[in-house]
C-alpha positions in Angstrom: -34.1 -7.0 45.8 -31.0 -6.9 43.5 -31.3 -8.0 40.0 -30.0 -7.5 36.2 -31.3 -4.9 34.5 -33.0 -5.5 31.2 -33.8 -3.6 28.0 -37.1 -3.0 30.0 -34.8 -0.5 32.4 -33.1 1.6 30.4 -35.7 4.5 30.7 -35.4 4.4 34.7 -31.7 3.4 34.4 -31.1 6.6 32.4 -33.3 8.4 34.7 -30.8 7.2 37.4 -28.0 8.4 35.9 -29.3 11.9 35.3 -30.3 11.9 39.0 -26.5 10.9 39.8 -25.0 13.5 37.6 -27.1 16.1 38.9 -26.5 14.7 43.0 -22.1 15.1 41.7 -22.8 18.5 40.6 -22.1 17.6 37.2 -25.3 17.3 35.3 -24.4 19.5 32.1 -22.0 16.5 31.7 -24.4 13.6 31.3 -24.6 13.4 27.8 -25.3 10.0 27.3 -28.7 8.7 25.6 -31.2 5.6 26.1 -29.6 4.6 23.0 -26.1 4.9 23.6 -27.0 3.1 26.8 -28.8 0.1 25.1 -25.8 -0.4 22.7 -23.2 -0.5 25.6 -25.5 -2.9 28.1 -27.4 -5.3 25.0 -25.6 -4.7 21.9 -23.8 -7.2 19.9 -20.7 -6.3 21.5 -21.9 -5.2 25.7 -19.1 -3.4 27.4 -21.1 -2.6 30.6 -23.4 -4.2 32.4 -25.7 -3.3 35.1 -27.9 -4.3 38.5 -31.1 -2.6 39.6 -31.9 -2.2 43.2 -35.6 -2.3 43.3 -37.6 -1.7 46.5 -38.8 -5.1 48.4 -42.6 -4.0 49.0 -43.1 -1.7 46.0 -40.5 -3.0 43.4 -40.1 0.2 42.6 -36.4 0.8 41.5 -34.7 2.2 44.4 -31.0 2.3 42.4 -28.7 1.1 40.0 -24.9 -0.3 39.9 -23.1 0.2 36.5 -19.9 -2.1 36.0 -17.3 -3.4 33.6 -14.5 -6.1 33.7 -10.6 -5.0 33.7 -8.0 -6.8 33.9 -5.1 -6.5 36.4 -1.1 -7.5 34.6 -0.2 -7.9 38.3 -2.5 -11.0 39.5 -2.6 -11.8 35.6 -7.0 -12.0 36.4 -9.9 -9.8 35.4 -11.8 -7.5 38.2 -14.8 -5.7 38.4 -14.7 -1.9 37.8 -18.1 -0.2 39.1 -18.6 2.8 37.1 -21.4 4.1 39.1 -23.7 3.3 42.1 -26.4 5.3 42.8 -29.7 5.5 45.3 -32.4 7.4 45.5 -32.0 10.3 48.1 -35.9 8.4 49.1 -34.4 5.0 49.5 -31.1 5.9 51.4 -30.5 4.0 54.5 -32.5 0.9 53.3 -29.5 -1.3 52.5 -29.9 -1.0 48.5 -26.1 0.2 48.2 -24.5 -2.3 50.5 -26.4 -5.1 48.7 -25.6 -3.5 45.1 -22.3 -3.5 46.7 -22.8 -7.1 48.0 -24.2 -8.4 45.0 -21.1 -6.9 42.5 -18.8 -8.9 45.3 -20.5 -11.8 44.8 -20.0 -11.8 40.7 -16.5 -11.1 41.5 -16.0 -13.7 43.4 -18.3 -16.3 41.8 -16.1 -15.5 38.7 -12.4 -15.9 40.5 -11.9 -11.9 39.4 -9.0 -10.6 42.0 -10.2 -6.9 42.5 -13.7 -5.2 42.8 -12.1 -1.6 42.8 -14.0 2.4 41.9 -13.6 6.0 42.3 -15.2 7.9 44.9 -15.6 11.6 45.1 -14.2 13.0 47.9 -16.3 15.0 49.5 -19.2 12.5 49.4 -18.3 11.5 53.2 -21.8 9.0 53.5 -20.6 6.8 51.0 -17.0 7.0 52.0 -18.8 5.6 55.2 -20.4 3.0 53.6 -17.6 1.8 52.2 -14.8 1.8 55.3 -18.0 0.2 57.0 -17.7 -2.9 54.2 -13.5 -2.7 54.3 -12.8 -0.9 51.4 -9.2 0.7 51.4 -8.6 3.8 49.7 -6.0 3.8 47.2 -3.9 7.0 48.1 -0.9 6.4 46.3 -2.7 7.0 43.0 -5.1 9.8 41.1 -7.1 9.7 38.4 -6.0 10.5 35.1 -8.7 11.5 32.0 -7.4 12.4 28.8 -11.3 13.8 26.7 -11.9 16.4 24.1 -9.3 17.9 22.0 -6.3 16.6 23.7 -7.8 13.1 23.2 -8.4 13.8 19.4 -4.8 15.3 19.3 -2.9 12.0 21.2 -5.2 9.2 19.0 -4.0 12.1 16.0 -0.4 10.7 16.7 -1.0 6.2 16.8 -2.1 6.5 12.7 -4.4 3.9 11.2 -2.1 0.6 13.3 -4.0 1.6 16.3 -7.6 1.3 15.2 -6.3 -1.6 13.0 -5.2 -3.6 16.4 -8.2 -2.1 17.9 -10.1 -4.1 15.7 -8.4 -7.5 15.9 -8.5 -7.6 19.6 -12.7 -7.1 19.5 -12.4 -9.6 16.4 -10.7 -12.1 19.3 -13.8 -11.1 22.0 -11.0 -9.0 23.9 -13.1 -5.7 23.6 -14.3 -5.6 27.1 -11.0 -6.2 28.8 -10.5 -2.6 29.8 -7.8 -1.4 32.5 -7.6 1.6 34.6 -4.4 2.8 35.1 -4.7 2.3 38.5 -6.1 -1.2 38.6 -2.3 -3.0 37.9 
């Protein structure tokens, strides 16, 4: 069973991400708290959203799919960004990612959004399975770029207060969720 996550989730939902950080080899990184978490999925101002997979006899949650909208200047309509999917090592092989995967395509599609796109490590081969098994293409031509820490600090150092000023009037204008990978043109 796929469904929204509520308020109710976010201590499993957080539990979920830990899990995943700590599965990428990356755990140190998750920094994020409950809190932060509530703000971002139901604040005033949501800039995420996510779906619970929850197991069918138990309803137990089995996973969880973390997305945002983007926007693409190239078919001039929004897309779905997955930020993370994630199942238990437990509940693997039950079909909770391809319907998280199923369920985000159906959004998409229900909502006349052009791409459902995300970033897959490369050395996790099972879900690079999962996903040539549902037609997903890989994006070659193009690499991630992250700009964080100090050289983040240093680059918003150069825009001066006109950035944050425009910032504002696009959230002002309900525009604050409109994010775009550079790689999602």
């Amino acid at each position: 069973m796929i469904r929204a996550a509520t308020p109710a989730d976010l201590p499993v939902l957080h539990a979920l991400i830990r899990e995943l950080a700590d599965y990428e080899r990356a755990l140190s990184e998750a920094k994020g708290t409950e809190e932060q978490l509530r703000t971002a999925l139901f604040g005033p101002d949501p800039v995420a959203h996510a779906l619970i997979a929850a197991d069918d006899t138990t309803g137990e949650p089995a996973g969880f799919a973390l997305w945002f909208r983007n926007f693409s200047t190239w078919t001039g309509t929004a897309g779905l960004y997955l930020e993370d999917l994630y199942v238990r090592p437990q509940a693997r092989g039950a079909g909770h990612g391809k319907a998280l995967l199923a369920a985000l395509a159906a959004i998409c599609t229900e909502r006349g959004w052009s791409r459902f796109e995300w970033s897959v490590l490369d050395w996790n081969e099972k879900a690079l399975g999962v996903y040539r098994s549902i037609g997903a293409l890989p994006q070659d031509e193009w690499t991630v770029q992250r700009l964080t820490g100090p050289a983040l600090a240093a680059l918003a150092a150069q825009a001066g207060g006109g950035a944050a000023d425009a910032a504002a009037t696009g959230r002002s204008h309900g525009r604050s969720d409109n994010r775009t990978n550079s790689h999602a043109n």
